[in-house]
MDTraj code that builds the backbone (N, CA, C; nanometers):
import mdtraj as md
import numpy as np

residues = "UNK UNK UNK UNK UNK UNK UNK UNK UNK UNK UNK UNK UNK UNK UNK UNK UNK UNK UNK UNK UNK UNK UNK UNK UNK UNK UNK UNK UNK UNK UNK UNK UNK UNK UNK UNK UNK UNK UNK UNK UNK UNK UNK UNK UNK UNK UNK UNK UNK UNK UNK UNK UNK UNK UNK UNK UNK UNK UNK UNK UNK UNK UNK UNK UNK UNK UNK UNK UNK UNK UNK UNK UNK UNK UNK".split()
xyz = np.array([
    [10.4422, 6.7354, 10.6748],
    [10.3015, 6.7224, 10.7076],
    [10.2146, 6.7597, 10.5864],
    [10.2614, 6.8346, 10.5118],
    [10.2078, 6.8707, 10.4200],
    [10.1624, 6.7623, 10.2823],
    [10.2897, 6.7056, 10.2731],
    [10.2989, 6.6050, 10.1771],
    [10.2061, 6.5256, 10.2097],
    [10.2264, 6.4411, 10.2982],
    [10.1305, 6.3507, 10.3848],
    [9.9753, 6.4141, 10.3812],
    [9.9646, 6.5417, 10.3453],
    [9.7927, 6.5382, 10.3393],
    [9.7301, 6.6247, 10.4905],
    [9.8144, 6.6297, 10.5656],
    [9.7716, 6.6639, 10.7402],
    [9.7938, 6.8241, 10.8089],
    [9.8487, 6.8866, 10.6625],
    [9.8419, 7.0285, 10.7346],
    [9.9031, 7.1351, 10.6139],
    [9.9422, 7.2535, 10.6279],
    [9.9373, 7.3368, 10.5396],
    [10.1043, 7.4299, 10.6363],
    [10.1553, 7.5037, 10.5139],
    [10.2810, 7.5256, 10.5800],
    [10.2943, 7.7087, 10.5012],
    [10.3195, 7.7842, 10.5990],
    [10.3700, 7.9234, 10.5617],
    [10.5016, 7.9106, 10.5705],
    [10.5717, 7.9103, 10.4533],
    [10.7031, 7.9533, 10.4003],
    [10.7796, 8.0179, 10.3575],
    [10.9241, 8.0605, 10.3622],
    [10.9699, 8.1866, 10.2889],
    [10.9561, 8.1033, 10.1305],
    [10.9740, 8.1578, 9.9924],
    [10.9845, 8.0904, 9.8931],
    [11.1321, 8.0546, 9.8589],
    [11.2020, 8.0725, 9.9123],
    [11.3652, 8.0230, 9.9056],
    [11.3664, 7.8853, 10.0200],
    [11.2492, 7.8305, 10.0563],
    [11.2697, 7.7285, 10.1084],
    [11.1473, 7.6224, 10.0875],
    [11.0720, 7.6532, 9.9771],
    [11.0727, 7.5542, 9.8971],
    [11.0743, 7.4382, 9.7967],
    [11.0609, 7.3128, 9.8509],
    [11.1397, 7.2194, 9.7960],
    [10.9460, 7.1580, 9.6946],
    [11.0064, 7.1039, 9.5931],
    [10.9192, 7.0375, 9.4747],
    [10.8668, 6.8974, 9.5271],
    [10.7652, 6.9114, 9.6182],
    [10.6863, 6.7503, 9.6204],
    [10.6216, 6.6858, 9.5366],
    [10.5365, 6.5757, 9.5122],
    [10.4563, 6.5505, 9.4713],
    [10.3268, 6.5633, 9.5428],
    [10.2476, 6.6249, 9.4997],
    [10.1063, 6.6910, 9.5688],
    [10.0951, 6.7799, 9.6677],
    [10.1841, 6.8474, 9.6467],
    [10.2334, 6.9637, 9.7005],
    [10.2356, 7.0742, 9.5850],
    [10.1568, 7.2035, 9.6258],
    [10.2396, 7.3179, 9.5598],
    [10.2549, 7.4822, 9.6395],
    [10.3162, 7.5664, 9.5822],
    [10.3330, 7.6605, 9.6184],
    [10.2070, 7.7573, 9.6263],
    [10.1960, 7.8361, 9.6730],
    [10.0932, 7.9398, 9.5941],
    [10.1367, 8.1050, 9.6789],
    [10.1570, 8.1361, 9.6311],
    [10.2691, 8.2696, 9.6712],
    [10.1010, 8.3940, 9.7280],
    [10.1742, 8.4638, 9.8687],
    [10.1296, 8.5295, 9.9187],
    [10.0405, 8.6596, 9.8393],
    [10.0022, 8.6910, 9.7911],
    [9.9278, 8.8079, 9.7078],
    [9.8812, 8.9458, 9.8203],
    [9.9932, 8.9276, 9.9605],
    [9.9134, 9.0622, 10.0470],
    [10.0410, 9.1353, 10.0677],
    [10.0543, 9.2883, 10.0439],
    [10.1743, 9.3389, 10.0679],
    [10.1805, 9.3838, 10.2036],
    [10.1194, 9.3734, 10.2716],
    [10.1299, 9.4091, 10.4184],
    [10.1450, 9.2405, 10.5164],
    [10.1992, 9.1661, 10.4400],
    [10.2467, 9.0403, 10.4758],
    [10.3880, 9.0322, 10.5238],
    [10.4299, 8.9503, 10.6291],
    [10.5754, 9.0158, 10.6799],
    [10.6234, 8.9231, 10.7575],
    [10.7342, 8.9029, 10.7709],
    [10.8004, 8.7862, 10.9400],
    [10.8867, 8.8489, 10.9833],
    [10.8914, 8.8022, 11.1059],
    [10.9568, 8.8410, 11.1975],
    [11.0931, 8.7840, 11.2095],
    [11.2149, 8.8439, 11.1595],
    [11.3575, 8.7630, 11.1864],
    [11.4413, 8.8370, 11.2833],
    [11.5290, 8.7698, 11.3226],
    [11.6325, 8.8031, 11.4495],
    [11.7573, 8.8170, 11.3874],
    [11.8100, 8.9026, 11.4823],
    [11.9853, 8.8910, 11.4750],
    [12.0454, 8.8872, 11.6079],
    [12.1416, 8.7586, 11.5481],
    [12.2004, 8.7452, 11.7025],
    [12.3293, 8.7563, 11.6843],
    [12.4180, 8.8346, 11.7866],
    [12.5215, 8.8989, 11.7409],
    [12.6181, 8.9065, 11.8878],
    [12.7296, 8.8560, 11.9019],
    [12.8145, 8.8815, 12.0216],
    [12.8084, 9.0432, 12.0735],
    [12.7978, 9.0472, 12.2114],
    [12.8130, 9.1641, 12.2510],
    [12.9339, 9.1843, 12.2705],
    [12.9150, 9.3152, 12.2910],
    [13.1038, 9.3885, 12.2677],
    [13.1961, 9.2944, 12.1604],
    [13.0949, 9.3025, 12.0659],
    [13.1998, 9.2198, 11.9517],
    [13.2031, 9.3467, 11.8329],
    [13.3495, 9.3141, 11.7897],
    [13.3487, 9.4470, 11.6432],
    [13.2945, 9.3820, 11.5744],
    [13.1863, 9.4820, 11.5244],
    [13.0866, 9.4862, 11.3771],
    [13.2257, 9.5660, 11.2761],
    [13.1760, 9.4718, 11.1993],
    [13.2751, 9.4767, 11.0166],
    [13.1346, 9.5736, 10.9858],
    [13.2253, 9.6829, 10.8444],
    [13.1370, 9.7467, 10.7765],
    [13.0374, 9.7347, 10.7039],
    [13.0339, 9.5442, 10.6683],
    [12.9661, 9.5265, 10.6189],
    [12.8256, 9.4771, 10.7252],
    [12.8537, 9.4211, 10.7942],
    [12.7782, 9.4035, 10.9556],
    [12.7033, 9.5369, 10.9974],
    [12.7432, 9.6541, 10.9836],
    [12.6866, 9.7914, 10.9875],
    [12.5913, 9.8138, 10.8888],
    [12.6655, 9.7538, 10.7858],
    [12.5418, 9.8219, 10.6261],
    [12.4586, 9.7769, 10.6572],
    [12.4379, 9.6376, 10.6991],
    [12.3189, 9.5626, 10.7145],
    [12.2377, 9.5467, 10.7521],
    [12.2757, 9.6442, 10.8865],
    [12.1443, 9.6563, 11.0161],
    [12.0954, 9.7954, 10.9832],
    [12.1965, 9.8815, 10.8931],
    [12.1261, 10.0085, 10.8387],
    [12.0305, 9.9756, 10.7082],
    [12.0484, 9.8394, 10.6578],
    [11.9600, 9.8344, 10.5208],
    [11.8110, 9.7687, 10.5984],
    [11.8520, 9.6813, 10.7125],
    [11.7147, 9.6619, 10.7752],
    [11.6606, 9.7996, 10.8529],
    [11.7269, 9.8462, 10.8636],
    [11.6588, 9.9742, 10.9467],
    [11.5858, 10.0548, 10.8447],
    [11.6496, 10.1093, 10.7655],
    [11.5978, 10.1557, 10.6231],
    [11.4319, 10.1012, 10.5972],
    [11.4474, 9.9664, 10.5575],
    [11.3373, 9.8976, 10.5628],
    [11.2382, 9.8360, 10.5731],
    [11.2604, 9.8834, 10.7387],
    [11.1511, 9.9254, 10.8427],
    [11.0865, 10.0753, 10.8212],
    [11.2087, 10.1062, 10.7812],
    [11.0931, 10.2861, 10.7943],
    [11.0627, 10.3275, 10.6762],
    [11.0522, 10.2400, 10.5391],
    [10.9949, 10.2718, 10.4300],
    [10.8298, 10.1972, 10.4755],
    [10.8508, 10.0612, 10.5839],
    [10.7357, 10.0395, 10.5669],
    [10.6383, 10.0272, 10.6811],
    [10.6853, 10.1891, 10.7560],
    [10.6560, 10.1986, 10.8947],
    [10.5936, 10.0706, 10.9981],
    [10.7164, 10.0110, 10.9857],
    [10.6956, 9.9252, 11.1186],
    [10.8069, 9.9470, 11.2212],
    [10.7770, 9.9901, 11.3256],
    [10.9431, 9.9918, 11.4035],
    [10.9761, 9.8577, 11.3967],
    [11.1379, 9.8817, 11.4167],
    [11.1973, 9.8101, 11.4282],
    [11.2760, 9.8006, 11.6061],
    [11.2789, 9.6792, 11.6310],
    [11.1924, 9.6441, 11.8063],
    [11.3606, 9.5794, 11.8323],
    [11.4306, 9.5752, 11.9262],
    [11.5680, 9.5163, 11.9612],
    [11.5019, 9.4453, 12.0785],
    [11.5672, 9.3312, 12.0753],
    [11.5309, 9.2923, 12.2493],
    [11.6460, 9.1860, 12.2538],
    [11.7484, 9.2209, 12.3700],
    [11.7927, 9.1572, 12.4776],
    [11.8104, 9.0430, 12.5375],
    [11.8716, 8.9782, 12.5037],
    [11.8833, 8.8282, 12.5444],
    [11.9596, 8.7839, 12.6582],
    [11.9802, 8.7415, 12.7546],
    [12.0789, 8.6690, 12.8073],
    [12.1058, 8.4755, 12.7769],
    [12.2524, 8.4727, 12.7429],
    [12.2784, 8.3619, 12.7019],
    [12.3860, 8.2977, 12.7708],
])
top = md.Topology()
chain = top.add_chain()
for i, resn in enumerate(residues, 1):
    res = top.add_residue(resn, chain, resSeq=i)
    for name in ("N", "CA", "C"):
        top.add_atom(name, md.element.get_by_symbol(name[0]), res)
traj = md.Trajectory(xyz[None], top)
């Protein structure tokens, strides 16, 4: 949509791609942020590295006091 002229797009910068008449222009606010998920089998073994990971997001929630929120799915 963008290309085409008809709208404007918030992106991570690892996802975008080089148009013609298109460009980037990178966020300049540090209190700028998204929201990502993890979805993960229940009663499934977490590998150590599966552990580090939800401790490096946890970490990095509380350097930048936002809790960090779990919610519950049924699938």
């Amino acid at each position: 949509m963008v290309a085409a002229g008809t709208g404007v797009s918030v992106v991570p910068e690892m996802a975008v791609e080089e148009r013609e008449g298109c460009r980037f222009v990178p966020l300049a606010d540090d209190s700028a942020y998204r929201r990502v998920g993890i979805v993960q089998l229940k009663q499934h073994f977490r590998s150590r590295v599966h552990r580090a990971f939800l401790e490096h997001l946890r970490q990095g929630q509380e350097q930048r006091d936002v809790p960090l929120r779990f919610k519950r799915v049924a699938v």
